[in-house]
DRENGU-479482 format. One line per 8 residues: their letters; for each residue x, y, z of N, C-alpha, C. Coordinates in Angstrom, 3 decimals. Layout:
! DRENGU-479482
A) X/Y/Z/X/Y/Z/X/Y/Z; ... .
***
This chain:
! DRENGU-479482
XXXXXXXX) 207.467/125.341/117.761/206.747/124.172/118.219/206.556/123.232/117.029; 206.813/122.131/117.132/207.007/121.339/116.276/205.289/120.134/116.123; 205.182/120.300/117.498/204.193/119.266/117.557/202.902/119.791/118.925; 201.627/119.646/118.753/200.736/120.530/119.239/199.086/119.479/119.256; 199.268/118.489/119.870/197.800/117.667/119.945/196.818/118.025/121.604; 195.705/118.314/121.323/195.017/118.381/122.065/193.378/117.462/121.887; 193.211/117.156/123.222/192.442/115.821/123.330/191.291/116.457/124.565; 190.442/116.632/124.573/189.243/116.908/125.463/190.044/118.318/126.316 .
XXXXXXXX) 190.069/117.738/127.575/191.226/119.210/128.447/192.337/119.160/128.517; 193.467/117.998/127.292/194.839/117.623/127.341/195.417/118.481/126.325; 196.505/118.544/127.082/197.369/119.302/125.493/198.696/118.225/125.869; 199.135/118.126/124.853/200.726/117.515/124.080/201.073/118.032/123.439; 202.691/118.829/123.629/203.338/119.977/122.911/204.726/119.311/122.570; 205.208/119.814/121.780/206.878/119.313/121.676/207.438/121.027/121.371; 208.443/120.931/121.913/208.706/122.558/121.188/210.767/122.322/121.814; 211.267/122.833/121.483/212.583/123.053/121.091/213.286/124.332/122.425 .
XXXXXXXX) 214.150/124.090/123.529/214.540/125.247/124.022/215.821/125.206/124.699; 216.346/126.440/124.393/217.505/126.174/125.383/219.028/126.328/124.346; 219.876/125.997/124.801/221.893/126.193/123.703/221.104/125.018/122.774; 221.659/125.280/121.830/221.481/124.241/120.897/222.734/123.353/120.905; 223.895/124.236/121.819/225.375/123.038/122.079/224.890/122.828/123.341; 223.819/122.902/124.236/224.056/122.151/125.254/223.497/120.600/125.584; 223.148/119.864/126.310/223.242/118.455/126.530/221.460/118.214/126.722; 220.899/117.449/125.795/219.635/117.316/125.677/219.365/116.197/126.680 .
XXXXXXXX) 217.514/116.742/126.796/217.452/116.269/127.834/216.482/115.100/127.627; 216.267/114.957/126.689/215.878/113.574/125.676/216.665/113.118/124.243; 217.723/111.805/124.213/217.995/112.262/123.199/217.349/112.248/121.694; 215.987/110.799/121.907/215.356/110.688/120.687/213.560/110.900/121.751; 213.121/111.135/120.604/211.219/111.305/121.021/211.030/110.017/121.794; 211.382/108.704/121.516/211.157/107.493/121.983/211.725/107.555/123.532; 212.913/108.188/123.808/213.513/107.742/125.071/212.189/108.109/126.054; 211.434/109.376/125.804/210.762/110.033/126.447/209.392/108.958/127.513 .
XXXXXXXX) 209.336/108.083/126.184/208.205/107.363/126.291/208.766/105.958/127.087; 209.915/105.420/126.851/210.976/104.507/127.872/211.081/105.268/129.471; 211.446/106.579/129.377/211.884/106.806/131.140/209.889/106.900/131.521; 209.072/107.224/130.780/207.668/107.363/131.600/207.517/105.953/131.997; 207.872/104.634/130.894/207.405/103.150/130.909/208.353/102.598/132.740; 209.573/103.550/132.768/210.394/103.088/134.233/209.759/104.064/135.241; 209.178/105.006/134.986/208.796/105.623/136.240/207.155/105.581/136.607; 206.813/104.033/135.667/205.021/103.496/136.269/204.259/104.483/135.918 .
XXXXXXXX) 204.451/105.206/134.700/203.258/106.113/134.439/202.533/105.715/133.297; 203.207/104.986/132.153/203.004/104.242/131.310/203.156/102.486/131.011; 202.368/101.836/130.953/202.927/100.221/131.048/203.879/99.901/129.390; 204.786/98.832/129.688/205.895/98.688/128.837/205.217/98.430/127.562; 204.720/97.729/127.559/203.640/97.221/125.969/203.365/98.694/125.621; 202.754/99.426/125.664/202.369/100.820/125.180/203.797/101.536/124.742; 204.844/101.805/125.852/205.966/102.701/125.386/206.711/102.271/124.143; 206.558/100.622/123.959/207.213/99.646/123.074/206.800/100.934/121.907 .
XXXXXXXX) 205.139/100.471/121.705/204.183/100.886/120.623/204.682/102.361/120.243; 204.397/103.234/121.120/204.757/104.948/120.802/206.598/105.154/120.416; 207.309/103.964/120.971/208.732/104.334/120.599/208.569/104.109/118.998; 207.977/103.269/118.755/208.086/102.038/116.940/207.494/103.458/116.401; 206.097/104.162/116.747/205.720/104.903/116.328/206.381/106.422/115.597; 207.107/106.701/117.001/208.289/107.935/116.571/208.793/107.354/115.302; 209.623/106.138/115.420/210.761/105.692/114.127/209.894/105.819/113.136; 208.214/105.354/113.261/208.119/104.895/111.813/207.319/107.138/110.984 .
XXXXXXXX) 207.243/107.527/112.446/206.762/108.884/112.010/208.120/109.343/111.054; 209.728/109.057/111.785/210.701/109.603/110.644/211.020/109.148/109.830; 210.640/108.261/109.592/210.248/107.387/108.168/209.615/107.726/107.471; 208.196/108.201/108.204/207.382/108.594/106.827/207.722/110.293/106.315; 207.789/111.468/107.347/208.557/112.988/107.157/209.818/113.076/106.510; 211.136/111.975/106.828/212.185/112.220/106.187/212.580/111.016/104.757; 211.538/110.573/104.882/211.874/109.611/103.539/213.154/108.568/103.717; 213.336/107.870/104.488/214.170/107.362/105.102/214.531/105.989/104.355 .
XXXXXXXX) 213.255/105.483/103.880/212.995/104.194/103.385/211.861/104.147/102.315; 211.542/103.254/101.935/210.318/103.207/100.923/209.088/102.566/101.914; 208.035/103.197/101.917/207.025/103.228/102.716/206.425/101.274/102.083; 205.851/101.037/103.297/205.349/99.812/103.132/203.835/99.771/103.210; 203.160/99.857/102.712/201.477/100.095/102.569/200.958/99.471/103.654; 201.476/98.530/103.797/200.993/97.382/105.310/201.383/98.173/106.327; 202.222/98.435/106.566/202.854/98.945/107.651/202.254/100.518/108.072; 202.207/100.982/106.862/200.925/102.326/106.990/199.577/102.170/107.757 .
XXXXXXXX) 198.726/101.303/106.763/197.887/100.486/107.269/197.932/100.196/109.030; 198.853/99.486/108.958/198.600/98.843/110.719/198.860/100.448/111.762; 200.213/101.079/111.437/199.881/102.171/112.169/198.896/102.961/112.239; 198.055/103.510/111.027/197.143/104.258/111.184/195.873/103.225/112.271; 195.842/102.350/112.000/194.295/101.886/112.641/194.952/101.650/114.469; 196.145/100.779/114.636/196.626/100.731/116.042/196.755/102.430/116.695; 197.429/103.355/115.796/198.026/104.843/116.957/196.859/105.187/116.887; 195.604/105.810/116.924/194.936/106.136/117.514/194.490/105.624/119.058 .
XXXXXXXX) 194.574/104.243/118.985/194.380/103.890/120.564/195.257/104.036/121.211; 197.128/104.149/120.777/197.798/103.967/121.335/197.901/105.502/122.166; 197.456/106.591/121.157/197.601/108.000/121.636/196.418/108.318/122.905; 195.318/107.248/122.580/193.981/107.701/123.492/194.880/106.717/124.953; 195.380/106.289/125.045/195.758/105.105/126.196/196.825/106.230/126.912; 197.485/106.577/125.999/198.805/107.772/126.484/198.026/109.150/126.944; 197.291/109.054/126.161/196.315/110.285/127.207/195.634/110.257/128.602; 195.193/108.657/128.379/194.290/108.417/130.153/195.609/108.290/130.626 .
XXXXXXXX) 196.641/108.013/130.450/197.588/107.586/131.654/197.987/109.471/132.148; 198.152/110.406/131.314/198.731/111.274/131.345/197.787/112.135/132.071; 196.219/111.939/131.982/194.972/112.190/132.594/194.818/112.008/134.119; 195.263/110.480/134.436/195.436/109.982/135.678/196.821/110.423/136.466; 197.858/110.787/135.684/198.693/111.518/136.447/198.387/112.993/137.030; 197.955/113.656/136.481/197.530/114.713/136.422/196.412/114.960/137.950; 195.290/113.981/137.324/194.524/113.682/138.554/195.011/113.486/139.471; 196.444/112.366/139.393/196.657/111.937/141.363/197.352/113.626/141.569 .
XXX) 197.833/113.938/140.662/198.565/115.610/141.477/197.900/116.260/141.539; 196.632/116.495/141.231/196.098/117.566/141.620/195.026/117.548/143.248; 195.510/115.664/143.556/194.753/115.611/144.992/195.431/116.499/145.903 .
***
């Protein structure tokens, strides 16, 4: 498991399974957050935000580029809301299925 956030009664997991030659079923973290923005579970302004987010997360883990202090800056103070917004939506899905 690569990734493991939990938020009041939410969990968000990432974890790895399956052939490693067979055909993924996301190909980057971002697409994930694009097919939720087409299937009305997430609004487009938000998926924009969490896709930029993934890129700039492998930016900062794989050293990709030289970090921009500003750009640190603005993510840290914006992803917290962006993760609490991705949670009520993921909250309210949850809710309509469990009517």
């Amino acid at each position: 498991m690569e990734l493991d956030i939990r938020y009041q009664d939410r969990r968000i997991a990432f974890a790895e399974y399956g052939d490693p030659a067979g055909k993924p079923v996301f190909l980057c973290h971002g697409e994930a957050f694009r097919k939720l923005s087409s299937a009305g579970v997430i609004e487009a302004g938000l998926s924009e935000r969490l896709t930029r987010a993934t890129g700039f997360r492998n930016v900062v883990a794989h050293a990709y580029e030289d970090l921009d202090m500003a750009r640190v800056h603005k993510t840290a103070m914006q992803g917290p809301a962006d993760l609490r917004a991705f949670l009520a939506a993921l909250a309210t899905l949850g809710a309509a299925g469990k009517r």
